[in-house]
C-alpha positions in Angstrom: 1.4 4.8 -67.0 4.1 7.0 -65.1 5.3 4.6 -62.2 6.7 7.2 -60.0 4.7 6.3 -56.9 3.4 3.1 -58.1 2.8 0.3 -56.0 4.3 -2.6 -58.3 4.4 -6.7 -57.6 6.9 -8.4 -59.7 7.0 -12.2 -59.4 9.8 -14.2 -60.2 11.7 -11.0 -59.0 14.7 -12.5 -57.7 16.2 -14.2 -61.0 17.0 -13.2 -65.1 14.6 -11.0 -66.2 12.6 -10.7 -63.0 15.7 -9.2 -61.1 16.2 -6.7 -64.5 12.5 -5.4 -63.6 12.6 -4.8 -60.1 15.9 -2.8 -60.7 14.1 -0.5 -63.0 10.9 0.2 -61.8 12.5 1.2 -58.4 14.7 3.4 -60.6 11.4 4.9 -62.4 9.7 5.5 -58.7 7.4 2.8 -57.8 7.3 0.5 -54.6 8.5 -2.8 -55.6 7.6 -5.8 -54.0 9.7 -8.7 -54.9 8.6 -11.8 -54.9 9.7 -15.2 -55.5 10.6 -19.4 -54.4 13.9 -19.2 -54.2 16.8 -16.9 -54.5 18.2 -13.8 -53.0 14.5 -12.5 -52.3 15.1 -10.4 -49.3 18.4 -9.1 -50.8 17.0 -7.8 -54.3 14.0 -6.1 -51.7 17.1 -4.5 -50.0 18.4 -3.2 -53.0 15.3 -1.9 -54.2 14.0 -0.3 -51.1 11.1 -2.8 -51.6 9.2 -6.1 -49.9 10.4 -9.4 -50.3 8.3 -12.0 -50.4 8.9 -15.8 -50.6 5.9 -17.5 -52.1 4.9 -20.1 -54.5 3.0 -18.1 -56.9 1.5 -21.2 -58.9 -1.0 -21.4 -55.8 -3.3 -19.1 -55.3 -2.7 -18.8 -51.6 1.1 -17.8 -52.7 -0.3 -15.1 -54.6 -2.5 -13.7 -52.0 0.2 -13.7 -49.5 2.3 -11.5 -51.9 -0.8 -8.6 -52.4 -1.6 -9.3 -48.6 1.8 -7.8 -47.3 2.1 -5.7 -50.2 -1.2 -4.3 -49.3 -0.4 -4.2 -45.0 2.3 -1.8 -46.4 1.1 0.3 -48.9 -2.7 0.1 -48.8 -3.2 -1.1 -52.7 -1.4 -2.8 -55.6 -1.3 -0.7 -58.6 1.0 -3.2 -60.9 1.1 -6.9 -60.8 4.0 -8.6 -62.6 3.3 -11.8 -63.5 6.3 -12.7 -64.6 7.9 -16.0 -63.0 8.4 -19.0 -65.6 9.8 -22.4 -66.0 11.1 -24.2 -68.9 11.0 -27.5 -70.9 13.1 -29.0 -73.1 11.3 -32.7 -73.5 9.2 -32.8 -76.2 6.1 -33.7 -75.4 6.9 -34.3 -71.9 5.1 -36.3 -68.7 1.6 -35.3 -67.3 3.6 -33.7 -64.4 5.7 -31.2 -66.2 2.1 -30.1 -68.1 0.9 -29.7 -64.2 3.5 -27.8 -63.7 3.9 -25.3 -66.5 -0.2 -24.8 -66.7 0.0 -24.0 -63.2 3.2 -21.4 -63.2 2.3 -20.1 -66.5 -1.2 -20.1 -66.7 -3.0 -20.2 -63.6 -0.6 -17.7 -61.5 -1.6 -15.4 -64.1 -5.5 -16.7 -63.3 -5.0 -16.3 -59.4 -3.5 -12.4 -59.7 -6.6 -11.0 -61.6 -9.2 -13.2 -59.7 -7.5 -11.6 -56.3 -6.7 -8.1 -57.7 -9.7 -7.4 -60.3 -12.4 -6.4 -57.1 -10.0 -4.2 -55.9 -9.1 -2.6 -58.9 -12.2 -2.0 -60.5 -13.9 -0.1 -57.1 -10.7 1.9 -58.1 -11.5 2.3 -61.3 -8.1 2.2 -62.1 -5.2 -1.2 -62.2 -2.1 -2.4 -64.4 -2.1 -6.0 -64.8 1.2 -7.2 -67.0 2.0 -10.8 -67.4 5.3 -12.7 -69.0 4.3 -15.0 -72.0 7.0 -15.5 -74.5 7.9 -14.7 -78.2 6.4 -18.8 -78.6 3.1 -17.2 -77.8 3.3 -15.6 -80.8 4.6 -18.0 -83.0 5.5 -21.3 -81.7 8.3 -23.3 -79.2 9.6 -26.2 -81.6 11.2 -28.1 -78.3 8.7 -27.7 -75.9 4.8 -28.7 -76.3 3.9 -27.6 -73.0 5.6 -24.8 -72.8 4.6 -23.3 -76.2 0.9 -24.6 -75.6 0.8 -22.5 -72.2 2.8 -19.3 -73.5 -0.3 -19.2 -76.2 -2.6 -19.7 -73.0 -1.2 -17.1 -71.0 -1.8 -14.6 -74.3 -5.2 -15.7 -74.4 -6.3 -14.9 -70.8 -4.2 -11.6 -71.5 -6.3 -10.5 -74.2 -9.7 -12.0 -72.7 -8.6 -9.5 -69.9 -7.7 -6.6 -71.7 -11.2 -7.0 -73.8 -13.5 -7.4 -70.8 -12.2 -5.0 -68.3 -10.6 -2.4 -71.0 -13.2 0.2 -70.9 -13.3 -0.2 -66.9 -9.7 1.6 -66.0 -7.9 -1.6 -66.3 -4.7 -1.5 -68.2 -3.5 -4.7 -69.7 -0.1 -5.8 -71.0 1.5 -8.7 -72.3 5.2 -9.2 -72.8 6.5 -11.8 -75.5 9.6 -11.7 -75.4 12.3 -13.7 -77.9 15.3 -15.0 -76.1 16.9 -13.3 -73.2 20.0 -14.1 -71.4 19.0 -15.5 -68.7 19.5 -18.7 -66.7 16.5 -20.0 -68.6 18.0 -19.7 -71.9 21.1 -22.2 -70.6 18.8 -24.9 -70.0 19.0 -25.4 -74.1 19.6 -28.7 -75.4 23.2 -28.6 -76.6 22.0 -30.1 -79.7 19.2 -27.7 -80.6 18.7 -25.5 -83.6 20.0 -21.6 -82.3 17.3 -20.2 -84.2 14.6 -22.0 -82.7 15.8 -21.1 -79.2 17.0 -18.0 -80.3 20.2 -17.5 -78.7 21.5 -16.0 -81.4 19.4 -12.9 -81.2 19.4 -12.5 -77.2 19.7 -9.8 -75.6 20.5 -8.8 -71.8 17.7 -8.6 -69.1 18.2 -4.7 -68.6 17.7 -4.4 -72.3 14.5 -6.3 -72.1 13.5 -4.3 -68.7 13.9 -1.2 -70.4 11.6 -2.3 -73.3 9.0 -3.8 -70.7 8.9 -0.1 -69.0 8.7 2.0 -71.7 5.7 -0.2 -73.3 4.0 0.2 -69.5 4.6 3.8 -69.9 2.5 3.7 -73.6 0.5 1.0 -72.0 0.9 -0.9 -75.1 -0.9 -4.1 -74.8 1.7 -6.3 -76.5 4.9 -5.8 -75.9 7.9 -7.2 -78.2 11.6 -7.4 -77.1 12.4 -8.3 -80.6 10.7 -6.5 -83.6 10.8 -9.4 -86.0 8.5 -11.1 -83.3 5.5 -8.5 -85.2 7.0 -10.2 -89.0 6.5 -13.6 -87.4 3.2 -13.5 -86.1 2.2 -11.9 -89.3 3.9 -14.5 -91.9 1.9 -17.0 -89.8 -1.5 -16.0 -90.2 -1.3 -14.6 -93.9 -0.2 -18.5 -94.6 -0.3 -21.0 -92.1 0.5 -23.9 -94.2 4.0 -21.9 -95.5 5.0 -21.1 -91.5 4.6 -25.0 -90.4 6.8 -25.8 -93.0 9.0 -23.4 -91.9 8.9 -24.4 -88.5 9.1 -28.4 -89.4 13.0 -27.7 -89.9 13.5 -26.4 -86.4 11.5 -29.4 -84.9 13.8 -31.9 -83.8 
């Protein structure tokens, strides 16, 4: 897809990699409508020439009010971002933190196609892209919850991407290794650097640039890191081998 002219939602648009992506699909021509909880909303939709939009996107009504003024301007949405993300560092973690990441890593993903899909298909035509994580793909050694919803978010990605393929919609998901973002600080200082990957990270506009060009081949996965491809591989050619592997990142 050639977003010159695009109408484009990106949530979590005013921090790391969100702020990356507004940046450059403004530069590539497409009306960006940032949206986000906190931050410098209205300043990034200054920069951008765009909408800002402060909205909890874990809620569906968040959601809706992001497409609603996107739509009172522009008429349509012809790419949705779903992009914002929290992390974890606890293990198995409390019942609320599961809450929390299903609902901002999972369900905002849910609440974008359910509101955009009718839309879209009368169109014939619609770009949904979500954020999971490289942990889709292989697995988050620190986190339960937050690897357990990464692989959630690929899985309504693909379900997506199967059902309404042949219908004009356009699917991507992004699974991105480590990116320097304010994310990628909340590390536990005693972790292994390879399983959170700080050793390999690279900058959000690095990461933004990937993200657009794989729009532009309307790739359905899209990889910040190439290894990512080897991982995801190794594991399903011998699953036994790659738990073993992982057992000495656990800690």
């Amino acid at each position: 897809m050639d977003l010159s002219g695009k109408v484009a939602i990106v949530t979590g648009g005013a921090g790391g990699l969100g702020v990356a992506v507004c940046r450059r699909f403004a530069e590539a021509g497409a009306h960006v409508t940032v949206v986000d909880i906190a931050g410098d909303v209205a300043g990034i939709a200054r920069e951008v020439g765009g909408i800002g939009v402060v909205a909890d996107i874990s809620t569906a009504a968040g959601v809706h009010a992001a497409i609603a003024e996107t739509e009172a301007r522009h008429g349509r949405v012809d790419v949705y971002f779903s992009n914002a993300g929290i992390g974890d560092n606890n293990g198995l973690s409390s019942p609320d933190v599961w809450d929390d990441l299903w609902r901002v890593h999972v369900m905002a993903h849910l609440h974008a196609s359910q509101a955009l899909l009718p839309s879209m298909l009368e169109r014939g035509e619609g770009y949904l892209v979500s954020t999971a994580s490289g942990a889709a793909l292989t697995a988050d050694p620190i986190s339960a919850p937050y690897s357990v919803t990464k692989h959630a978010a690929l899985a309504l990605a693909e379900w997506l991407a199967m059902t309404y393929g042949n219908r004009g919609i356009r699917v991507s998901c992004f699974c991105p290794f480590a990116i320097r973002t304010p994310m990628l600080t909340q590390a536990p200082d005693d972790a292994d650097p390879a399983a959170t990957g700080v050793d390999g990270a690279i900058e959000p506009e690095v990461a933004a640039e990937i993200l657009l060009a794989g729009i532009e081949a309307e790739e359905f996965l899209i990889l910040s890191h190439p290894e990512a491809l080897t991982y995801f591989r190794g594991r399903a050619h011998d699953h036994a081998k790659w738990l073993r592997a992982m057992r000495r990142l656990a800690r």
